[in-house]
Structure formats: C-alpha cells, structure tokens
N, C-alpha and C positions, 0 to 999 in steps of 0.2 A: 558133773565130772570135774577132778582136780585140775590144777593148773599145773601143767609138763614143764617140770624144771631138765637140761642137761647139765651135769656138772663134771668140770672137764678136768683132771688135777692129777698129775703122778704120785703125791706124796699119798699113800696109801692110809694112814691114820687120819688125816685131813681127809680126804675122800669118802671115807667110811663115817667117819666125824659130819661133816655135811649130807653125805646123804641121809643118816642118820635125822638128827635136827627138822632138815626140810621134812622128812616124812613124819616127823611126831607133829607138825604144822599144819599138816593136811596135804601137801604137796606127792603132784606122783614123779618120783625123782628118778632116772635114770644115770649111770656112770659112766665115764670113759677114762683110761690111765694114759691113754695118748692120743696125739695128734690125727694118725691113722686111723684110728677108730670113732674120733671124736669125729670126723669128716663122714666117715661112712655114715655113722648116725643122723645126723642134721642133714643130708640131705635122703636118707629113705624115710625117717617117721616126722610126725609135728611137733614142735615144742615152742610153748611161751614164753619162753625166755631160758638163754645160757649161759650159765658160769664159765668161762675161761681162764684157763691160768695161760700166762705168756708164756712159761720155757718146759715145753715138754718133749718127748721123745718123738723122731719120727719127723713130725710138722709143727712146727712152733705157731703160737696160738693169734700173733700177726697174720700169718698165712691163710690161717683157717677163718678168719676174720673179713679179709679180703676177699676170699673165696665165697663168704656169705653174703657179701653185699654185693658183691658183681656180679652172683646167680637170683639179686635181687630178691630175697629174700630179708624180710623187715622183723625178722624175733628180735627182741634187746638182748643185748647181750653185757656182759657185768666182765670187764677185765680183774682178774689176780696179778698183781704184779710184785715185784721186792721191790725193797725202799731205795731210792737211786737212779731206777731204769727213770729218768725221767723224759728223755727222748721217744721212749717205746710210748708212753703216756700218750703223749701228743700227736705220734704217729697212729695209735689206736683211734684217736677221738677222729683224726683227720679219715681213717679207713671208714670212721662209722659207728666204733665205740659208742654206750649210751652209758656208764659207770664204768669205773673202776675202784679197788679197793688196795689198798697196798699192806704185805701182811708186814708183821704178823695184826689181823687184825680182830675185831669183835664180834663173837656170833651175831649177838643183836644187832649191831650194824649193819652187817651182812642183811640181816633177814631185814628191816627197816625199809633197805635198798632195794631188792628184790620186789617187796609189795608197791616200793611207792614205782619201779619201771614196770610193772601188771596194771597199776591204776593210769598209770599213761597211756598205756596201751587198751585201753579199757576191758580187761581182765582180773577178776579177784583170784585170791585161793581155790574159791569153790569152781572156779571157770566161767562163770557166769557174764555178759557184758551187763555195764554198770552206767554206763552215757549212752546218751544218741549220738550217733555218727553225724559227721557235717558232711557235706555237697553243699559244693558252689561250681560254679563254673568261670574261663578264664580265656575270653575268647573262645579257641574253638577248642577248648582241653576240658575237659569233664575230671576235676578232684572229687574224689570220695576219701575223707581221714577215718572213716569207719572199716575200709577194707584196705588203708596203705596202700591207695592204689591212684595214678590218674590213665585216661584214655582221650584218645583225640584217633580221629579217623581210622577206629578199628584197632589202634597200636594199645597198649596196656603198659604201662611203666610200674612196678613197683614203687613203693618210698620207704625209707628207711625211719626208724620210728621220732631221728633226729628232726630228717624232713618235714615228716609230717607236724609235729612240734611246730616248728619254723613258720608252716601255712597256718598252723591254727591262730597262732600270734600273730600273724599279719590278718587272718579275716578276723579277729576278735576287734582291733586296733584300727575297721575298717580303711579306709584312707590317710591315714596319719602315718607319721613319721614312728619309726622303732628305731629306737639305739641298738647299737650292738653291744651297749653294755646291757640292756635290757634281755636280747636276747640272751646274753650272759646269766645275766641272775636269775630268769626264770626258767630255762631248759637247762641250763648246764649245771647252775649252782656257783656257791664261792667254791671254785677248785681253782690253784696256782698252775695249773700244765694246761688251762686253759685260754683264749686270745682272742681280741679280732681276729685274726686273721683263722682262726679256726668257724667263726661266724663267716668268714666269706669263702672260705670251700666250703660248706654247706650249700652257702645260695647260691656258689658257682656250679656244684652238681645238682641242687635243683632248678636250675635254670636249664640245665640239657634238656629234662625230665617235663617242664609245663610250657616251656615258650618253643614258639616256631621257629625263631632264629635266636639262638643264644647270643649270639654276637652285638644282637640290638635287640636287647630286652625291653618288649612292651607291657609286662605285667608284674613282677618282681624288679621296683626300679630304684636305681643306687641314690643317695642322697649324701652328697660327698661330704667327708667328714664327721659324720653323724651315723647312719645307718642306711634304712630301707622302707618302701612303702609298697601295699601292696594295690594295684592300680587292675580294676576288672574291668569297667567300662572301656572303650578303645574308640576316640572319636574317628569316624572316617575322615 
C-alpha cells in the first residue's frame, strides 16, 4: 500500500502540480483547497504525512497545525510558507512543525523532503515499515518510538514525530550529555528560524508526556549550558 500524502494549498495550479508529481512517485495523494476541508480530512481518514501551506482560506494552516498536535496525533507535517513569514516559521516548529519549505520552491526539493520525513518516521513510498521500533522504559513510563506513543499507568500519550526524534537521540547517546546544538543538526537540520530555545519547548512538552512530575524532572535532565541527558535508571 502507498504512502497517504495530504496536500493542502489553495493555489490551484500548484495543487494540481503536486498532486500530480507525488502520484507519478507512487504516492496516494489526496487534496484539499482550504483550511476547512483540510481539518475535516485529517481527522476522519490516515495519512503519513501532510503538506501544508500557512495562508489559506477559512483556517490558516498555524491553526490546523495546532489542532493536530493537541489531538495528538504525530503525522509529519511539511510547512509551505512565502519568503519573509519568518515568525510563522518559528511559531510552526514551536506547534510541532517537522519541515517547512518556502516557495517558490523545487519539486525535487520538495520530494527529497517528503521521503527523508517517511524514513523518519519509518515509512517508505510503498508504505512499508523499514526499522525496528525501539522500547525502553523510563521509570514507570513504557516509550514505544515504533508506535509514537508512551504509556504509564493505563494513560497513552501520543508523541509528536519531533518528540519522538528527541528520545531516540537521547537513548542512542545512552547516558551522555547532547548538545542542543547536536539536537540541532541532526533533527532539525541547518535551517536559520531555528534555536535552543526551540530544542527546549520540545523537551519542555516532552517532559509533560514521560516524567511524573514535570516540574522535577528525573529522566530527561537539563545540563546547564550545554544540553541534556537522558537518565532511565532512578536510584531509590
């Protein structure tokens, strides 16, 4: 089965343009010209990933954005933005954003980006998964990065694909320190509308999501100056 692209974009040439593309790809592409419809889609059917464009009719794609990750749902999603919005950038990545692209830009770019947020999420074209999922455990929180998901006493928390990123690089790094410029270069990439500070709301909203008390985090812990380490054992 292909991998479910949504592509979300009012300008109708582009729309048609992209759908077009991804489906000579293999991809099964579905459309939407605005915001309202773009909403209705994503949450009745599945898709692995969505194109957004930020300024569309109805519901602007901030919105729609926010709406996907606080019903907890972890698709990547690829921002469209115009050259400039450079706030919207930032405020996407901070929502939860996983790409953005600013146009006018390159198909092949475009499509590059697409595959390598599918191999992230371990997803090809053909839909197939391509890694083994990790499980670890974190105190009394059960992560799974194969389902985006963690659980501690019956509760299920989604993760966002950022998230999940985040923990794999702290359990790969076992015990050791990660920069936040590290996290930088390897999830985020060199992109300029990105920060620390965009590295610590991340770990600030996954810290609601795996520790018992966010406030005194015993498993995700700060390393002032530097970064973060991720700490599972927990001496009584």
């Amino acid at each position: 089965m292909s991998a479910r692209l949504l592509v979300v974009e009012d300008d109708r040439s582009l729309r048609t343009g992209l759908a077009d593309a991804f489906d000579h790809e293999g991809y099964n592409v579905t459309t939407a010209e605005d915001g309202k419809v773009a909403t209705e889609l994503v949450f009745s059917r599945h898709f692995d990933i969505v194109i957004l464009d930020l300024m569309l009719p109805h519901r602007g794609g901030l919105e729609i954005l926010k709406d996907i990750r606080e019903h907890g749902l972890t698709i990547p999603v690829l921002l469209l933005t115009v050259r400039g919005d450079e706030n919207d950038k930032v405020l996407g990545f901070e929502l939860g954003a996983d790409d953005y692209l600013t146009k006018p830009f390159s198909l092949r770019e475009l499509t590059v980006r697409v595959k390598a947020l599918l191999r992230r999420g371990k997803i090809n074209p053909s839909g197939s998964r391509t890694e083994n999922p990790v499980r670890f455990r974190l105190g009394p929180t059960d992560v799974d990065l194969g389902t985006f998901q963690v659980s501690r006493a019956g509760r299920i928390e989604a993760l966002s694909s950022k998230e999940a990123s985040i923990l794999a690089l702290l359990h790969r790094w076992g015990e050791r320190v990660v920069s936040r410029d590290r996290f930088l270069e390897e999830i985020w990439g060199e992109d300029p509308f990105v920060s620390h500070r965009t590295v610590d709301t991340h770990v600030l909203n996954l810290r609601q999501k795996v520790e018992v008390d966010p406030k005194k985090p015993r498993h995700i812990l700060t390393v002032h100056g530097v970064g973060y380490r991720l700490q599972k054992s927990i001496d009584s």
